[in-house]
C-alpha positions as CSV (number, residue, x, y, z in Angstrom):
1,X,102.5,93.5,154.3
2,X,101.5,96.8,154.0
3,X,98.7,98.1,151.6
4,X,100.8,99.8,149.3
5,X,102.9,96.6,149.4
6,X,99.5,95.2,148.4
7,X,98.8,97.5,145.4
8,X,102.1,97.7,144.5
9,X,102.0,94.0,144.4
10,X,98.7,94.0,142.4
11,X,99.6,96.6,140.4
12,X,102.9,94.7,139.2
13,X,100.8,91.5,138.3
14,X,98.3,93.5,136.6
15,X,100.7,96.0,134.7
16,X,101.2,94.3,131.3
17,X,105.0,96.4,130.7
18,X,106.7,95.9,134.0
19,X,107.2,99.3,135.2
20,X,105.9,100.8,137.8
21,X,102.7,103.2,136.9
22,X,104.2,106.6,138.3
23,X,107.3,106.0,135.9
24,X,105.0,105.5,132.9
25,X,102.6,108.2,133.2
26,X,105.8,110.4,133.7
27,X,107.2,109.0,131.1
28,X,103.6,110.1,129.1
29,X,103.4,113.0,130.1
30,X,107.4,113.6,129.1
31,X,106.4,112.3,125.6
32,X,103.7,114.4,125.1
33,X,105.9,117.4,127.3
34,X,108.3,116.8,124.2
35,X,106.0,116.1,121.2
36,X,104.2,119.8,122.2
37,X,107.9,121.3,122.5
38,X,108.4,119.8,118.8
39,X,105.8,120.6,117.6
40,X,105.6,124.2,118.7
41,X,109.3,125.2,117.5
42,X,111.4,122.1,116.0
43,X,109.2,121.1,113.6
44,X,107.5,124.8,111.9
45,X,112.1,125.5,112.0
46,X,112.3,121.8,110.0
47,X,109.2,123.0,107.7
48,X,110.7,126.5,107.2
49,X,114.0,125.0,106.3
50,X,112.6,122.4,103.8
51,X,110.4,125.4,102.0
52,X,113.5,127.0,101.9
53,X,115.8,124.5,100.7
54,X,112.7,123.3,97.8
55,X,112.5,126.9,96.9
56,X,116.1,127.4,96.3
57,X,116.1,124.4,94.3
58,X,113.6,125.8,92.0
59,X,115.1,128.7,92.3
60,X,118.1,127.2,91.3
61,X,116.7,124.9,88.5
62,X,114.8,128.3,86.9
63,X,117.9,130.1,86.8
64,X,119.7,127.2,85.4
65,X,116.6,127.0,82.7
66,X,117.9,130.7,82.2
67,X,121.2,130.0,81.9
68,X,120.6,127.6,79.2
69,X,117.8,129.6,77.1
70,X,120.4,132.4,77.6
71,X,123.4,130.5,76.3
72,X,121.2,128.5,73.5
73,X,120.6,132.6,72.4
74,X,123.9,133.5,72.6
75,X,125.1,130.5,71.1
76,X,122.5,131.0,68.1
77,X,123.6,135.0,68.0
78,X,127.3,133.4,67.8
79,X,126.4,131.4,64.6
80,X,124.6,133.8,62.7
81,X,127.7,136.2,63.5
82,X,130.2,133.6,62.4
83,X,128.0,132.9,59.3
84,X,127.8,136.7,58.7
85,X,131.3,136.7,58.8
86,X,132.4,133.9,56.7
87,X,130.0,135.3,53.9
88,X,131.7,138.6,54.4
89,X,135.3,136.9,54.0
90,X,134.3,135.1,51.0
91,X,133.1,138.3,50.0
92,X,136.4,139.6,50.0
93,X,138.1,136.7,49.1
94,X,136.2,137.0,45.6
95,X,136.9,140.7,45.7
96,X,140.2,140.0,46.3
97,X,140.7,137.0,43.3
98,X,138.8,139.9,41.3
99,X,140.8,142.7,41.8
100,X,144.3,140.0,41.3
101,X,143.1,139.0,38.0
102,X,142.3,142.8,37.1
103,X,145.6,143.7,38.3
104,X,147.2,140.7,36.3
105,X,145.5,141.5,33.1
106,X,146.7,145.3,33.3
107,X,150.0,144.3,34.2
108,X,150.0,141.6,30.9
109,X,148.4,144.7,28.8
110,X,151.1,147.0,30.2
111,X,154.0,143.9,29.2
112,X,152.2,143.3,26.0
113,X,152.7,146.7,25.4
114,X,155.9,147.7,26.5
115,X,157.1,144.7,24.6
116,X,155.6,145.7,21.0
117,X,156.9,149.4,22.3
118,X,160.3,147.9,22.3
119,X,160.2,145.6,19.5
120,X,159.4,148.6,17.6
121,X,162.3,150.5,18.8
122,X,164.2,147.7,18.1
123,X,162.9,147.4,14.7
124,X,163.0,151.3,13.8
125,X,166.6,150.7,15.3
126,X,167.4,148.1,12.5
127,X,166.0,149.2,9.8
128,X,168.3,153.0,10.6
129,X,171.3,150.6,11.1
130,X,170.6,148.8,7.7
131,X,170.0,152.0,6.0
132,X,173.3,153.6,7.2
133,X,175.1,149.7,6.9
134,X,173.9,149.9,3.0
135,X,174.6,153.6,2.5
136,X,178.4,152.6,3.5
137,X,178.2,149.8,1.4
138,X,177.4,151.4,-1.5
139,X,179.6,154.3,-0.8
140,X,182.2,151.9,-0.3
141,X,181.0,149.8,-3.1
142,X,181.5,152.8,-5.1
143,X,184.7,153.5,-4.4
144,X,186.1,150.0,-5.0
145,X,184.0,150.0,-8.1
146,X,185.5,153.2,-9.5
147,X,188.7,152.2,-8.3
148,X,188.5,148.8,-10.2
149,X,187.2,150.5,-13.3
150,X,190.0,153.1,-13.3
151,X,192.5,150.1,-13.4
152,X,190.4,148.0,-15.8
153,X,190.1,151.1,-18.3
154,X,193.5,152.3,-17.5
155,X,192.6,156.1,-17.0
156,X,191.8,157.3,-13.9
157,X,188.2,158.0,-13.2
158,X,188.5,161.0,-10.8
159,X,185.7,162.9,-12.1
160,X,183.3,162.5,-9.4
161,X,179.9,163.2,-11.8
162,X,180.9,160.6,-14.4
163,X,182.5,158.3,-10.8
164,X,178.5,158.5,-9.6
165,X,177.4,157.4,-12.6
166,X,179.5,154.9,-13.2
167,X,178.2,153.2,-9.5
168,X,174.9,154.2,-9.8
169,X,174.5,152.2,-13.2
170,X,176.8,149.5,-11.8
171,X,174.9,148.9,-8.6
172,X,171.4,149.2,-10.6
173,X,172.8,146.1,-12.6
174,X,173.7,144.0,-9.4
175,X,170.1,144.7,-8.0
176,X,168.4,143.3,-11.0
């Protein structure tokens, strides 16, 4: 047996993991090789990308915050608008019912008064067709009267001033 047989021999009873010693300070010094390497640029590219990512999540949660206090305005704006509005229709609805009865009560005014207009024609209208109804009455009256008399008295009556009087006294009897 060689030394390094020896050593080797040593070293295995004496190493506590079972490798040899040359694979594990290698595999150290890799460790650390890579831990440096991560830490250098992996790690501030992991950090930059989390700050990134966090701010655009606040970023994104304020503008959302926005959003809403911008909507809740709008949406307020919206109702006093709409309000505006329905105060304004029933505004005109009123002005409208107003302006309908107005109408309505000119137009019954105008009826009332186109209907007295014509029951007054109609009246006038009567009372000229009764008048001229009883003027040939009487005339015919007459006639019939003086006719009846001149048979009666057996002489004619064709004397048309005493004829007149005649009817005139006979018709002042029938209207007593």
């Amino acid at each position: 047996m060689s030394i390094v047989d020896t050593l080797a021999a040593e070293g295995e009873a004496t190493n506590p993991i079972g490798l040899p010693i040359g694979e594990v300070i290698l595999g150290a010094v890799g460790f650390i090789v890579l831990l440096v390497v991560l830490g250098k640029f992996v790690w501030p590219q992991f950090e930059k990308a989390y700050a990134a990512r966090t701010a655009a999540i606040e970023g994104g949660i304020e503008k959302a915050e926005s959003a809403q206090r911008d909507a809740q305005a709008a949406l307020e704006q919206y109702q006093q608008q709409l309000a505006g509005a329905r105060e304004e229709a029933a505004k005109i609805r009123e002005d409208a019912r107003t302006q309908a009865q107005a109408i309505r009560d000119d137009m019954l005014a105008q009826a009332h008064a186109e209907a007295d207009r014509i029951s007054a024609a109609g009246r006038a209208q009567l009372e000229a067709q009764r008048q001229q109804i009883v003027a040939e009455l009487r005339t015919e009256l007459g006639r019939s009267s003086v006719d009846l008399a001149g048979r009666i008295v057996g002489e004619s009556l064709t004397d048309d001033e005493r004829a007149n009087r005649t009817v005139e006294r006979f018709l002042a009897e029938l209207e007593r």
